[in-house]
VMD Tcl script that draws the C-alpha trace (Angstrom):
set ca {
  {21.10 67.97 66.54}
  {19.18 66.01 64.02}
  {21.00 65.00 61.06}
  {20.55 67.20 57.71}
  {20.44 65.81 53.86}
  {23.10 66.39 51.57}
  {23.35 69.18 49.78}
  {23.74 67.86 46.00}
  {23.86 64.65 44.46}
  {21.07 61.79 44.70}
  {23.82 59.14 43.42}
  {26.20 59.76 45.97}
  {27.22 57.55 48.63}
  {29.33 59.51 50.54}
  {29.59 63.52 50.54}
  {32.89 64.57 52.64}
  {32.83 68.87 53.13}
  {35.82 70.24 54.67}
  {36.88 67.72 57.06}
  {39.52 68.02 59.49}
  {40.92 66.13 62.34}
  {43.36 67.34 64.69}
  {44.22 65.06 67.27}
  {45.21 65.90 71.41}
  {48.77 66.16 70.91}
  {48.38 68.75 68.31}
  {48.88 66.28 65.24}
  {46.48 68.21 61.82}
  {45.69 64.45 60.51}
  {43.51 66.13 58.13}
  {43.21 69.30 56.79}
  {40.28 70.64 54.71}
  {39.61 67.17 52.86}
  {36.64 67.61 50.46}
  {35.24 64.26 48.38}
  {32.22 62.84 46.66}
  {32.13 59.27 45.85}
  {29.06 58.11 43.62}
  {27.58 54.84 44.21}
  {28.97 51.48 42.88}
  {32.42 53.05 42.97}
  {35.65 51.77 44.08}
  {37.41 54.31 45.50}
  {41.26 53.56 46.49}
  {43.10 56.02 48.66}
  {46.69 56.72 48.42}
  {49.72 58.16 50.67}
  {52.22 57.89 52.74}
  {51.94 56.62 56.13}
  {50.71 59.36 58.05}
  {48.78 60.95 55.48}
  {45.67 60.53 56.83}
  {43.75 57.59 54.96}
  {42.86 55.68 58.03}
  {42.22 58.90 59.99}
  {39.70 59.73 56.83}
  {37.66 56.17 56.92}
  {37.23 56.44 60.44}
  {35.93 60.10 60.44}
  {33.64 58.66 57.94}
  {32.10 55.84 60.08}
  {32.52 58.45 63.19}
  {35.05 55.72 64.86}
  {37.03 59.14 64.97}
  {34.70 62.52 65.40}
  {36.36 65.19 63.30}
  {37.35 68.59 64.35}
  {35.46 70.70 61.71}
  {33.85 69.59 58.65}
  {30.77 67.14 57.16}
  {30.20 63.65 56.35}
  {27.20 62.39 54.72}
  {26.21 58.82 53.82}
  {23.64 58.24 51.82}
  {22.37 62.02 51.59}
  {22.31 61.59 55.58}
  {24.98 63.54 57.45}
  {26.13 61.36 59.76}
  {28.57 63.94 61.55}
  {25.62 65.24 63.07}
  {23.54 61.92 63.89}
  {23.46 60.68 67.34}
  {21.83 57.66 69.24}
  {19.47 55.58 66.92}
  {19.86 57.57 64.12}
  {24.23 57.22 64.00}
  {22.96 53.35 64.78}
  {20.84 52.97 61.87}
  {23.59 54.93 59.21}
  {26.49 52.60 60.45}
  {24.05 49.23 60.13}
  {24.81 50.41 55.98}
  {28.52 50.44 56.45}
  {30.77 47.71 57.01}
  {34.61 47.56 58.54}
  {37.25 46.01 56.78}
  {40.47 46.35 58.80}
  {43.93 45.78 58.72}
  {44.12 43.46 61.96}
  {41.13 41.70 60.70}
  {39.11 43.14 63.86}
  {37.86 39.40 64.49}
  {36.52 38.30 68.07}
  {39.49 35.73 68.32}
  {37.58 33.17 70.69}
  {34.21 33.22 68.64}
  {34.12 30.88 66.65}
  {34.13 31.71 62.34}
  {30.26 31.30 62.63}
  {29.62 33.47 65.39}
  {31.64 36.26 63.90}
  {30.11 36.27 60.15}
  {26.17 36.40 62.33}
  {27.71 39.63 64.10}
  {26.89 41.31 60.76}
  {23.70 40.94 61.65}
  {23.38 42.86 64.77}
  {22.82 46.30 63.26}
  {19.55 45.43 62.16}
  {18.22 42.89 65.09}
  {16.41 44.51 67.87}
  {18.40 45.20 71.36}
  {17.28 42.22 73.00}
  {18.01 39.96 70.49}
  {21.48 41.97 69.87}
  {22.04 42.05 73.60}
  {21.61 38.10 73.48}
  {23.29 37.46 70.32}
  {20.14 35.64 69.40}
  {19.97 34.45 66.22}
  {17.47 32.99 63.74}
  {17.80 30.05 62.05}
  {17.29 32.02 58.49}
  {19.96 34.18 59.66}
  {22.66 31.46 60.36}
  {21.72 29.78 56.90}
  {22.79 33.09 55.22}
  {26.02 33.00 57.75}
  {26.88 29.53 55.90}
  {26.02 30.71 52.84}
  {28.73 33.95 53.19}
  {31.05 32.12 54.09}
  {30.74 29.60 51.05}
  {30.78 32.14 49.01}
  {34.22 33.59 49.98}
  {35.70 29.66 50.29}
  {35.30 28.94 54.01}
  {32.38 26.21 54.17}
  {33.30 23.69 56.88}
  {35.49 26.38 59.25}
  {32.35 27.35 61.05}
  {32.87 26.08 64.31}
  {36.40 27.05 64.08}
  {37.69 29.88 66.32}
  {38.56 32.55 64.98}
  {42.32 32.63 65.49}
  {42.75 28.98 64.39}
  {42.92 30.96 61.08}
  {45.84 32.07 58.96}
  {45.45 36.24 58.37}
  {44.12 35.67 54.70}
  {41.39 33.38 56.14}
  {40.35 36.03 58.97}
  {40.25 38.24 56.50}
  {37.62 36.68 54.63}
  {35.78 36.21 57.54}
  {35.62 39.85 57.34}
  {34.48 40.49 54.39}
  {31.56 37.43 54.70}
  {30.80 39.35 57.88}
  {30.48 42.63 55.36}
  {27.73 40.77 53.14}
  {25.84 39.37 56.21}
  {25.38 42.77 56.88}
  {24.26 43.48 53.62}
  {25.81 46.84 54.01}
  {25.83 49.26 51.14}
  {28.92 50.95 51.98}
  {32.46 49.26 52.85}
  {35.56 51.05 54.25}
  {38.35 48.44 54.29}
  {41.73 49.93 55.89}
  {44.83 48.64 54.43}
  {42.88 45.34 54.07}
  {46.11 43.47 52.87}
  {48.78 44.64 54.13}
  {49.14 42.23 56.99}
  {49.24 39.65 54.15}
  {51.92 37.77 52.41}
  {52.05 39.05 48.21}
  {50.88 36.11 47.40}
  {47.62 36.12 49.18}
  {47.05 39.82 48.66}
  {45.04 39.17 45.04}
  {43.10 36.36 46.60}
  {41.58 38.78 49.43}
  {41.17 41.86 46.85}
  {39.08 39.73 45.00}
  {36.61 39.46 47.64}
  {36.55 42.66 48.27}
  {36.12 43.55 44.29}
  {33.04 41.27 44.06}
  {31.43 42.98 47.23}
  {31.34 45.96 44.68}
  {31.15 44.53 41.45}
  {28.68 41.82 42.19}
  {26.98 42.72 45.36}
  {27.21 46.73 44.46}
  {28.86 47.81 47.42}
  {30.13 51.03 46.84}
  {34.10 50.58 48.27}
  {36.68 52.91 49.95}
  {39.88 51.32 50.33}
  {43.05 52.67 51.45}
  {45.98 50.32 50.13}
  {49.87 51.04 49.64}
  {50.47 48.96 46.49}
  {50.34 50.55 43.36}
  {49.59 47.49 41.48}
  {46.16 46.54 43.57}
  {45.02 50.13 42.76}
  {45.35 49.72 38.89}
  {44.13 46.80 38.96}
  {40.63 46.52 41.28}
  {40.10 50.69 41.64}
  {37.62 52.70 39.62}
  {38.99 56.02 40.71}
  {42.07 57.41 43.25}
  {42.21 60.29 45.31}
  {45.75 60.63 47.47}
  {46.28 62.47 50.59}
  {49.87 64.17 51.32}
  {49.92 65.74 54.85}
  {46.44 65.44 55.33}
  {45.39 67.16 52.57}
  {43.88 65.67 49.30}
  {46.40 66.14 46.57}
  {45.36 63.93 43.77}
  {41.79 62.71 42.05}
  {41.46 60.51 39.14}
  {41.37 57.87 37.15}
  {43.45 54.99 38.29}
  {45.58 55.52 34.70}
  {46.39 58.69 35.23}
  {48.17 58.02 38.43}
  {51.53 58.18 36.43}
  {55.18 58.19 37.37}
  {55.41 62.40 37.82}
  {52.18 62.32 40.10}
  {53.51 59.54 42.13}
  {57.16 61.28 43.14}
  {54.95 64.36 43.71}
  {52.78 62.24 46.27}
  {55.79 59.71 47.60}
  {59.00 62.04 46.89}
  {61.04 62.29 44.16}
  {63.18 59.59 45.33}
  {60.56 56.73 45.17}
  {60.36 54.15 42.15}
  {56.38 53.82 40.60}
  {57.14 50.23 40.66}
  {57.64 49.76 44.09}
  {55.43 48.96 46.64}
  {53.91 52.13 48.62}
  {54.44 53.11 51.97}
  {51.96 51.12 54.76}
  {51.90 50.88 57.82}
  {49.13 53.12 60.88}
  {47.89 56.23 58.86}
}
mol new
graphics top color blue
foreach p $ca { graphics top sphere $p radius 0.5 }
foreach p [lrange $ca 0 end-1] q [lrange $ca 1 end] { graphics top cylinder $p $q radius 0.2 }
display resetview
């Protein structure tokens, strides 16, 4: 089945119709979820653990294939893609994960040239062949997110906040126009937190990466988002304006018990 434009909406990014996920063991991760986000946004998504945020990013990359519903990226509907053309929509989209998603015993280099693969050809991919133009703009990624000199260094020599920013050099090496990071911080110490989530800000605000981030501190979402939607049981419950997440919206969202000022709920969603 070849994959079909979107229907609306020349802007957009990503188009997500009525998608739901229900997993083996009967668990309705999502249910009826239905988003636009325009390019150039940054899009933070909220909820509880086991809301379905991570189960939405991953439906969007097809990491996860949904149960009903319809992705597209870029006016392409990926949902239906298959072969070269799912190939050719993910080389646009890069991975920002919790757990860093490094190859531990590749060295820093060797990771931040992976971005690359999506658009080499198979032999060269197959190989891991690179050019010498491509592992000059390796270097250059990585000075630009503070790790010149750690090239040769394996991968999990690094502190977390380090491999992180591996990840998101990797992410401009790929030049990808699209980034879904997944609770990109929340293996990190506090005081780190700010110093990845700027990295990930000037992806968008410099580079024009449109971002989708799921995080689980209130505080990073008023302060890097553009716009929030929040899913509650798998189903999207809140969109808006990053201000207008108030105090009434969040005990709706978190319970009635939980404090605005705390720190959300993280953790596998």
């Amino acid at each position: 089945m070849s994959a079909t434009p979107a229907p609306s909406g020349a802007r957009e990014a990503v188009r997500v119709e009525g998608l739901s996920k229900v997993f083996p063991d009967g668990v309705r991760a999502l249910d009826g979820v239905s988003l636009a986000v325009e390019e150039g946004e940054f899009l933070a998504v909220l909820g509880l653990s086991g809301s379905g945020k991570s189960t939405l990013l991953r439906c969007i990359n097809r990491l996860i294939d949904p149960t009903e519903g319809r992705v597209w990226i870029f006016g392409r509907e990926i949902t239906a893609a298959q072969g070269r053309e799912l190939r050719a929509i993910r080389a646009a989209i890069g991975m920002i994960f919790q757990q860093f998603n490094l190859v531990r015993r590749h060295s820093v280099l060797q990771n931040v040239l992976s971005g690359a693969l999506g658009r080499s050809g198979l032999l060269s991919s197959l190989l891991l062949h690179f050019s010498d133009e491509e592992r000059r703009r390796a270097r250059a990624c990585l000075e630009r997110v503070g790790l010149e000199g750690r090239e040769e260094s394996r991968a999990d020599a690094l502190s977390g906040g380090q491999q992180q920013r591996v990840a998101v050099a990797r992410a401009l090496m790929q030049q990808a126009r699209l980034v879904l990071a997944d609770e990109p911080v929340a293996s990190l110490d506090p005081a780190l937190r700010h110093s990845v989530m700027r990295h990930i800000e000037a992806l968008n605000r410099e580079e024009g990466m449109t971002v989708l981030c799921s995080l689980h501190d209130l505080d990073l979402v008023q302060r890097y988002a553009t716009r929030v939607v929040a899913l509650k049981e798998g189903q999207l419950v809140f969109e808006g304006r990053p201000e207008a997440f108030d105090g009434d919206t969040f005990r709706r969202i978190y319970g009635h018990d939980a404090e605005p000022a705390a720190a959300l709920a993280g953790g596998r969603a």
